[in-house]
Z-matrix of the N, CA and C atoms (Angstrom, degrees):
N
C 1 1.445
C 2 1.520 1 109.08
N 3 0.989 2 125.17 1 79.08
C 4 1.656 3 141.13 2 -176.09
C 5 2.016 4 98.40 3 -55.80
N 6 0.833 5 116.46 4 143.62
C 7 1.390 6 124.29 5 -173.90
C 8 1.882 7 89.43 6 -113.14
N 9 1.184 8 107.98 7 139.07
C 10 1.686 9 103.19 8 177.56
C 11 1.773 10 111.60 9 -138.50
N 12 1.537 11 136.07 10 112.48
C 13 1.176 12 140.01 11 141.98
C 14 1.370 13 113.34 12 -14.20
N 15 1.566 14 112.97 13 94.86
C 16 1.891 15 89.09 14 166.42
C 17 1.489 16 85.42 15 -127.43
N 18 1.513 17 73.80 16 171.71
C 19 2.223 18 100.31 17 -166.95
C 20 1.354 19 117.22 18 -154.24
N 21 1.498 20 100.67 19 127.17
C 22 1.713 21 111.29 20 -163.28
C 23 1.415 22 103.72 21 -88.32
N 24 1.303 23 95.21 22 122.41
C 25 1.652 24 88.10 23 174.04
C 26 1.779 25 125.27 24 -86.84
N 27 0.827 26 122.74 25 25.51
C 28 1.282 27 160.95 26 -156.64
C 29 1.882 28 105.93 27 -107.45
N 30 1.569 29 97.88 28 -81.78
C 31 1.123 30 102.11 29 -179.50
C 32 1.469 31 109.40 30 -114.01
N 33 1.402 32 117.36 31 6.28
C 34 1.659 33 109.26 32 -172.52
C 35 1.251 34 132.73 33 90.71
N 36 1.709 35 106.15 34 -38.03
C 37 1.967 36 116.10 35 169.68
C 38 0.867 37 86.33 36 -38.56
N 39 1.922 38 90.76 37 130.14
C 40 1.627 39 117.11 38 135.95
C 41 1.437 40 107.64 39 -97.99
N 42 0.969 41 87.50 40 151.79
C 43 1.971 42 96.23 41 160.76
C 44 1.625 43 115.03 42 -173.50
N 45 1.467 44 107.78 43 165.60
C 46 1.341 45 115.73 44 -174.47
C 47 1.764 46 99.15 45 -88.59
N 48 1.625 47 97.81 46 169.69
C 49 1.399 48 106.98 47 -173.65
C 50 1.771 49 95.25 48 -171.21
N 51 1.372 50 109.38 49 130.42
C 52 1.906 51 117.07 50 170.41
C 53 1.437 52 101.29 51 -92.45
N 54 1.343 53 104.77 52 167.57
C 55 1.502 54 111.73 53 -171.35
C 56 2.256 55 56.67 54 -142.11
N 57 1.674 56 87.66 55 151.23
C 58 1.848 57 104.59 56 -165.06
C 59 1.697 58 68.24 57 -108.26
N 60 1.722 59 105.58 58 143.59
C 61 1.177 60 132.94 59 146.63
C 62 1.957 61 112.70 60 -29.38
N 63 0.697 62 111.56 61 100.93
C 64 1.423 63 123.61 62 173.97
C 65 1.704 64 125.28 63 104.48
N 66 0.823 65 116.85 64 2.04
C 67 1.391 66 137.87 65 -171.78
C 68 1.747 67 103.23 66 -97.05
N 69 1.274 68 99.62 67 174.31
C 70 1.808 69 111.02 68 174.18
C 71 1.637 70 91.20 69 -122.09
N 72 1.569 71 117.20 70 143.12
C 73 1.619 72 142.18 71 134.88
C 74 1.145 73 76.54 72 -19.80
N 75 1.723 74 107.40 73 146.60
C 76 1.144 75 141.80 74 137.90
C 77 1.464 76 114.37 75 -52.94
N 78 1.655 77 107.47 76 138.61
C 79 1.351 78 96.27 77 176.28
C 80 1.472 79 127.79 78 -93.15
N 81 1.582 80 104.70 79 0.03
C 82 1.595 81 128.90 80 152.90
C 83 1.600 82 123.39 81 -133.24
N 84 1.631 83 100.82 82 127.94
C 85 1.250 84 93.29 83 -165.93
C 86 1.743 85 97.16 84 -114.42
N 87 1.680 86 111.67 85 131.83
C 88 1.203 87 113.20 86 174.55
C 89 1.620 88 127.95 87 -103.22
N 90 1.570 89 109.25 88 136.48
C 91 1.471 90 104.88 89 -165.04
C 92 1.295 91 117.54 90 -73.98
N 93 1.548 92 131.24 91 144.25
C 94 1.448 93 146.27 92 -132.39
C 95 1.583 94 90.08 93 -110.11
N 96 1.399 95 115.44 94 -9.76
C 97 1.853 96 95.69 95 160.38
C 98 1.445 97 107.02 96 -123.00
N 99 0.966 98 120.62 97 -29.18
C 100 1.884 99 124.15 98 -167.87
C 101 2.159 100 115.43 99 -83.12
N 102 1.645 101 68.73 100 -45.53
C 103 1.884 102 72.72 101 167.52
C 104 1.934 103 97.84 102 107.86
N 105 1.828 104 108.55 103 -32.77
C 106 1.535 105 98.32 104 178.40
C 107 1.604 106 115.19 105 -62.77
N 108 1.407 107 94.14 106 -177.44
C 109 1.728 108 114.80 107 -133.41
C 110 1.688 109 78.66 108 -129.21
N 111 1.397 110 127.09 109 -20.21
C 112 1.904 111 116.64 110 166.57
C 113 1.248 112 117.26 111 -57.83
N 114 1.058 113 145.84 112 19.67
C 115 1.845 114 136.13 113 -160.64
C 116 1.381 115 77.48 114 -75.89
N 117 1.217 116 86.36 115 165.82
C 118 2.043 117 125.52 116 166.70
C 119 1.178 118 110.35 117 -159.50
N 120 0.866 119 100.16 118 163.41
C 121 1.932 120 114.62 119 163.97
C 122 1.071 121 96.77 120 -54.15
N 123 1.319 122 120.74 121 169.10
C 124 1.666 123 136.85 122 171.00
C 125 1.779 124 104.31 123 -85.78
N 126 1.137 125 125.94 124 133.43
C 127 1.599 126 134.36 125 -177.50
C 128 1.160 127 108.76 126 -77.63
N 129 1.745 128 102.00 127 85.54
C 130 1.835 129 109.14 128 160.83
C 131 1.288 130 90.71 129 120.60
N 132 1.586 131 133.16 130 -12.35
C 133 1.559 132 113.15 131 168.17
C 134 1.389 133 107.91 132 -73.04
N 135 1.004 134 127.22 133 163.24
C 136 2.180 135 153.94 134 -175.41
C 137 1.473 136 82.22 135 -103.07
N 138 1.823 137 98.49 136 146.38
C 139 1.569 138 103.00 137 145.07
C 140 0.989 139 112.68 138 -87.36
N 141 1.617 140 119.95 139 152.96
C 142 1.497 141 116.61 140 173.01
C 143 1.602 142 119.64 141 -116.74
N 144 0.807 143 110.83 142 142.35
C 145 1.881 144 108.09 143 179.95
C 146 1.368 145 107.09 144 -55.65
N 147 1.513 146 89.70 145 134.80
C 148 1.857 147 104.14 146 175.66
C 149 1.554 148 101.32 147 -66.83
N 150 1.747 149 98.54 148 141.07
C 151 1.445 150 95.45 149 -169.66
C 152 1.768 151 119.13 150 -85.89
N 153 1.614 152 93.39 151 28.45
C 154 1.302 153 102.77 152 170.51
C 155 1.661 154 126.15 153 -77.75
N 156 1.325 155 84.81 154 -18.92
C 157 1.655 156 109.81 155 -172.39
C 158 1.467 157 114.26 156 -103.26
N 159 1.040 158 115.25 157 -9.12
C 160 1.622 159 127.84 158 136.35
C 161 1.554 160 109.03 159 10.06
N 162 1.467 161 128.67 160 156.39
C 163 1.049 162 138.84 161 150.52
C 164 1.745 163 109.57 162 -66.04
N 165 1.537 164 126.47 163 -26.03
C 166 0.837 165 99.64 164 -179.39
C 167 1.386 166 108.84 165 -115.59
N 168 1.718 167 132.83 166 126.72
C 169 1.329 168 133.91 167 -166.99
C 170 1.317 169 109.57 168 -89.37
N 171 1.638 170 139.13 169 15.49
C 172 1.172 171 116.03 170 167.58
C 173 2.035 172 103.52 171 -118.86
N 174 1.423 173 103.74 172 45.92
C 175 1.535 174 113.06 173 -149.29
C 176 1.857 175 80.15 174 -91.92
N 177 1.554 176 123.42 175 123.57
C 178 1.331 177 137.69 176 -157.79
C 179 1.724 178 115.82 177 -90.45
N 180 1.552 179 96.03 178 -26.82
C 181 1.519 180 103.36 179 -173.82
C 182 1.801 181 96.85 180 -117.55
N 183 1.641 182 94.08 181 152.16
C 184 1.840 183 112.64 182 -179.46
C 185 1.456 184 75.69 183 -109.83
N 186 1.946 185 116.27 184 136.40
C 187 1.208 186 107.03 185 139.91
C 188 1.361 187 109.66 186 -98.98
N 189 1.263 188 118.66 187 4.02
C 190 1.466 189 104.97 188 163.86
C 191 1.167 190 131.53 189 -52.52
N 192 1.330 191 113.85 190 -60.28
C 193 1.845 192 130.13 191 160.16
C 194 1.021 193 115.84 192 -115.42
N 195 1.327 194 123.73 193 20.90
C 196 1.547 195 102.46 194 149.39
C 197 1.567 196 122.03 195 105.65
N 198 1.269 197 103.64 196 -15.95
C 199 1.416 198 127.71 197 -170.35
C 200 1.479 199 105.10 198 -82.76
């Protein structure tokens, strides 16, 4: 479950977003305050593994979201 930086060039939001283990990226991604349909990844950020998927499986906090 790759965690991915995307950023509207539009309005600037960043924000995080998972793509679920087995699935495809969206082939349009829409921004979570403006409403446009330009998102991208951020230029030169990595996805990083959700730290759910961690070596360790009883790990309590997401700093991804917070959970």
């Amino acid at each position: 479950m790759p965690v991915l930086l995307l950023e509207c060039p539009d309005c600037q939001h960043q924000y995080r977003s998972l793509v679920l283990a087995g699935t495809r990226s969206p082939q349009v991604w829409v921004c979570s305050k403006c409403g446009s349909e330009a998102v991208a990844p951020k230029v030169g950020s990595c996805p990083i593994e959700h730290p759910w998927e961690s070596s360790n499986p009883y790990q309590s906090a997401c700093s991804c979201c917070g959970l």
